[in-house]
C-alpha positions in Angstrom: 130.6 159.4 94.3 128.2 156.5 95.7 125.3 157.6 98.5 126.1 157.3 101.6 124.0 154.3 101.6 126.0 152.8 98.9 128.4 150.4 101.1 126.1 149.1 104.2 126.4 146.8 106.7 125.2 143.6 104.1 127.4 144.7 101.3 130.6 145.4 103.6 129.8 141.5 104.9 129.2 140.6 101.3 132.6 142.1 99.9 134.5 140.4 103.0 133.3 136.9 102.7 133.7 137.3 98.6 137.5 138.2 99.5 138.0 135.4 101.9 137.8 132.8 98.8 139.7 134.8 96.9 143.2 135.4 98.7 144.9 136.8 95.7 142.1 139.8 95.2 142.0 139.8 99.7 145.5 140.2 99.6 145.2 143.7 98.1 141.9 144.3 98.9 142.8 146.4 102.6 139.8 144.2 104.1 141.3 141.0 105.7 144.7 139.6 104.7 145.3 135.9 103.8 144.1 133.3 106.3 146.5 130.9 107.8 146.8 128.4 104.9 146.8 126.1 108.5 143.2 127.0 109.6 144.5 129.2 112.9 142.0 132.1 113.5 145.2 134.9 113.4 148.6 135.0 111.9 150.4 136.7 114.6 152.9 139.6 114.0 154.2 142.4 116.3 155.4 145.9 116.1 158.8 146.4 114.7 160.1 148.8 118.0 159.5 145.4 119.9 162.4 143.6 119.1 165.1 144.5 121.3 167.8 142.5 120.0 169.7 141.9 116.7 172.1 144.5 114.9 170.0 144.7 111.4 166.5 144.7 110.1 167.4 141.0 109.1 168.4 140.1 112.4 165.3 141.3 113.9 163.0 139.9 111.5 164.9 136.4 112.0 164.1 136.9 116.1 160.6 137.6 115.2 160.3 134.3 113.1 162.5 132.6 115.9 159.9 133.7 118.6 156.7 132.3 116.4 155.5 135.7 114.8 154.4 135.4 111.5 155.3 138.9 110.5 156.5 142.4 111.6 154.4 145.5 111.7 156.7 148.7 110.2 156.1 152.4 111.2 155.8 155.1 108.3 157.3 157.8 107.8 160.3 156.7 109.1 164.1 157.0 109.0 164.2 153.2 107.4 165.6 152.4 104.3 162.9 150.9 102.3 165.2 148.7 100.2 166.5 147.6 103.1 163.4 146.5 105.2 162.7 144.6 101.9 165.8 142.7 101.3 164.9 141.6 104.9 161.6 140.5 104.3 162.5 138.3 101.0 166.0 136.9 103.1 163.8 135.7 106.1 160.4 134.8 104.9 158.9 137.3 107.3 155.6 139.2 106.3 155.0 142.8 106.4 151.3 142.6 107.3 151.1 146.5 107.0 152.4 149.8 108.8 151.6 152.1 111.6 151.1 155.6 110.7 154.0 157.3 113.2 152.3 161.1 112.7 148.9 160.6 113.4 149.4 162.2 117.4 151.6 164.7 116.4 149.4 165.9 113.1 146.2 164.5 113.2 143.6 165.2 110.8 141.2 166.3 112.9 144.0 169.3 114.0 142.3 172.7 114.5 145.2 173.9 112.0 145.2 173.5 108.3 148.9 173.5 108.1 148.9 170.2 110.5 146.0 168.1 109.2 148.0 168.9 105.5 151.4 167.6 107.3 149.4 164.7 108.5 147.4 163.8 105.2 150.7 163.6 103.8 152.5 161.3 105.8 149.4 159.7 105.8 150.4 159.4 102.2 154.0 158.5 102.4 152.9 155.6 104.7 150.4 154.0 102.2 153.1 154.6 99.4 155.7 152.6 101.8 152.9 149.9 102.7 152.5 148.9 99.2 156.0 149.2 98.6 156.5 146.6 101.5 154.2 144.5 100.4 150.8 145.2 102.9 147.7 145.7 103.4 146.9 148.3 105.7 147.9 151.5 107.3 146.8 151.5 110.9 145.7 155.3 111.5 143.9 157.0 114.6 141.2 159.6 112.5 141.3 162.3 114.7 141.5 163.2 118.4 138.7 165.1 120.4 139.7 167.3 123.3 138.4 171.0 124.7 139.5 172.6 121.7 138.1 169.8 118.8 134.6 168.9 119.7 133.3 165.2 117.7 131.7 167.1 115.0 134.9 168.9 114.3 137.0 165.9 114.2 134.7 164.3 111.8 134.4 166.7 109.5 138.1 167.8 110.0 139.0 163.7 109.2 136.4 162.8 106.4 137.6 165.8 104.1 141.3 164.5 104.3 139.9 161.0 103.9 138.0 161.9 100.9 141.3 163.1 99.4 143.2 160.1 100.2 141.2 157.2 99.4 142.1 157.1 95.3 145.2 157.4 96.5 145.1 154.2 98.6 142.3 152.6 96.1 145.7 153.0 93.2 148.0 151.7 95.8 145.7 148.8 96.8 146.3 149.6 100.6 143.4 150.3 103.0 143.4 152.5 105.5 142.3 151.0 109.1 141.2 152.8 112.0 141.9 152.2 115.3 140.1 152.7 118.9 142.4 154.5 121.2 141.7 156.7 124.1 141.2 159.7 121.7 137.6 160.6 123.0 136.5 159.8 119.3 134.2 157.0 117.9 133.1 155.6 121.2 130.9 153.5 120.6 130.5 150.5 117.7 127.6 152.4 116.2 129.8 155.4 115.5 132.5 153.5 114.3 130.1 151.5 112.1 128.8 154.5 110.7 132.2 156.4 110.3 133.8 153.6 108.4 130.5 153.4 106.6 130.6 156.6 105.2 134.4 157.3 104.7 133.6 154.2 101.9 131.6 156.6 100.0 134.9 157.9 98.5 136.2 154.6 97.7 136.3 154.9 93.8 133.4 152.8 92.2 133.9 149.3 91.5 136.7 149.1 94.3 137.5 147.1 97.3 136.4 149.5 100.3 139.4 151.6 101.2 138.8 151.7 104.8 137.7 149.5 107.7 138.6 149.0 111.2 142.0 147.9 113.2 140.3 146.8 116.7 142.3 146.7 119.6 141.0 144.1 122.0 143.3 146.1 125.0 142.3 149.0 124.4 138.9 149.0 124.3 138.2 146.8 127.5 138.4 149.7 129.2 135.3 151.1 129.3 133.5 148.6 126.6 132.8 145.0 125.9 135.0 143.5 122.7 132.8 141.0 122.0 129.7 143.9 121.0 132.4 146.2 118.6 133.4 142.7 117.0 129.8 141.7 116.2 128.6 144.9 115.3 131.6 145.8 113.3 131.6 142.4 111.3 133.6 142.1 108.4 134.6 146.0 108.5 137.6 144.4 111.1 140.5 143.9 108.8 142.9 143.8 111.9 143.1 143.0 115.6 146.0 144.8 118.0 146.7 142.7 121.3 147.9 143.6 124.4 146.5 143.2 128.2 144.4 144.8 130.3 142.8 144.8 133.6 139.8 146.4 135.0 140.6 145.6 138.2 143.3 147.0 138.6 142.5 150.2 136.7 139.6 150.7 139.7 142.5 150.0 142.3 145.1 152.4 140.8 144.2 154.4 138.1 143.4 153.9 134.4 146.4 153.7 132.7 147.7 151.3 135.5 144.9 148.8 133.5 147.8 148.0 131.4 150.4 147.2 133.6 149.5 142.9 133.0 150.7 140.5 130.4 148.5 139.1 128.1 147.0 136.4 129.7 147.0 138.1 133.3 144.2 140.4 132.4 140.8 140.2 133.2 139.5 140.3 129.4 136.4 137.8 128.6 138.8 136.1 125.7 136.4 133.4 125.1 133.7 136.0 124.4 136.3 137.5 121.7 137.0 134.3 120.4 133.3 133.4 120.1 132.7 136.8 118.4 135.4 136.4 116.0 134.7 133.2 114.5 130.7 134.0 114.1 131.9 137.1 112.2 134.3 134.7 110.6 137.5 136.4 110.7 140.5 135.0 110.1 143.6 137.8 109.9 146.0 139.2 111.4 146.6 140.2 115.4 149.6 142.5 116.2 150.9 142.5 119.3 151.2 145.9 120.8 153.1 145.7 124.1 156.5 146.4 126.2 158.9 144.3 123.8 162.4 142.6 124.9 165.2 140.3 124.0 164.1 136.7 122.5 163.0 135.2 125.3 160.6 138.0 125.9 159.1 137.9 122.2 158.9 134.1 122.4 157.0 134.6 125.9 154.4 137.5 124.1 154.2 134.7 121.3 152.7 132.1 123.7 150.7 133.8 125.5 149.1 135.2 122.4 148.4 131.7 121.3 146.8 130.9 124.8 144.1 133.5 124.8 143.4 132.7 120.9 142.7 129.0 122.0 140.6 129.7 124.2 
């Protein structure tokens, strides 16, 4: 095992930008996928549950493509045929940029109970097992939740021992794991998630790509943080972006979770910070959209919009 030392802020960096001129070795490495072969800062996808219309996997991927989406974002576990989903996938052209982890509120790892942080480090598993079999990169997983009965310090410990037990497992599988900001009263602040990603790396088997970085979620965090700040300090440790609106003003006006109640481009976010942010970190990925889906005139809406605030 390396120190903890081992995989700091100029080595993540150095990895990253080694990866970006190398797309087969970033395209397993968990880190950043691809970049547009077209020079666009993101390769858009969205979250499989969006698509509202179409009878089949196929169908829905075709919307998808249809609407401007580069690719679809899976859950996992899930009552999907894998065989299917693929079948789609090669038939369309569509990407599977990686998969949402569907058990990490119901059994996360930071769980006061052994019995459901080992239910959740093993659909933790089955996901990373389906993202490679789909073809991505990363599993998009919320660490661990804090709350009157799991103070930080539990969560962290709780999270880094199931962590240290699945990162060969992902390393073998050439998935990362990404972590995502939510309103889980964990990792609030860019240090902390610097240092959390920082230090999960330490199990990444030596001579690996680092297993796990961070999915930032520009909606989410806008709530009580600037973007632009986690994206700089976070650097090449950002292997994904999740999009979706939100406004502070009317959060103030009618409660928190009312924040979200805007489209993408109706929010109060400082997009041309983001955007300036991103491109001195150099990213150039994926960004998921993560909002109330719809029929194809809905998806191709989402799609615009999400090209708007990315021009900016």
């Amino acid at each position: 095992m390396r120190s903890a030392h081992a995989i700091d802020r100029r080595s993540f960096l150095a990895a990253a930008s080694a990866l970006a001129i190398a797309p087969m070795s970033l395209a397993r490495s968990g880190i950043q996928p691809a970049p547009d072969p077209a020079g666009n800062r993101v390769l858009k996808s969205l979250k499989f549950g969006m698509i509202k219309d179409g009878q089949s996997i196929r169908d829905k991927f075709e919307i998808a493509l249809e609407a401007g989406f580069d690719g679809v974002e899976m859950d996992s576990p899930s009552n999907l045929d894998l065989e299917t989903i693929r079948r789609a996938k090669e038939a369309t052209g569509a990407q599977i940029p990686g998969v949402v982890d569907s058990a990490h509120w119901s059994q996360p790892l930071s769980d006061p109970s052994e019995d459901v942080r080992r239910a959740g480090r093993a659909a933790l598993e089955t996901a990373i097992h389906d993202c490679h079999a789909l073809g991505g990169t990363t599993v998009l997983l919320v660490p661990g939740v804090v709350n009157a009965e799991v103070s930080p310090a539990d969560a962290w410990r709780r999270s880094m021992r199931a962590l240290e037990q699945i990162a060969p497992i992902a390393s073998k599988a050439g998935v990362g794991v990404a972590f995502e900001n939510v309103w889980n009263n964990f990792l609030l602040s860019p240090s902390a998630a610097v240092r959390y990603v920082d230090e999960a790396n330490r199990f990444t088997p030596a001579g690996a790509a680092p297993v796990f970085s961070w999915y930032f979620d520009i909606g989410n965090i806008w709530r009580y943080s600037w973007p632009q700040h986690w994206i700089r300090e976070l650097g090449g440790r950002i292997s994904k972006l999740d999009v979706k609106g939100y406004s502070r003003a009317k959060a103030d006006k009618e409660g928190k979770w009312a924040g979200f109640g805007v489209e993408i481009d109706e929010d109060d976010l400082p997009w041309d910070q983001v955007n300036r942010a991103l491109d001195e970190i150099g990213y150039r990925g994926w960004a998921s959209a993560e909002v109330g889906g719809g029929d194809r005139a809905r998806l191709k809406d989402i799609s615009q919009r999400m090209d708007r605030v990315f021009a900016r």
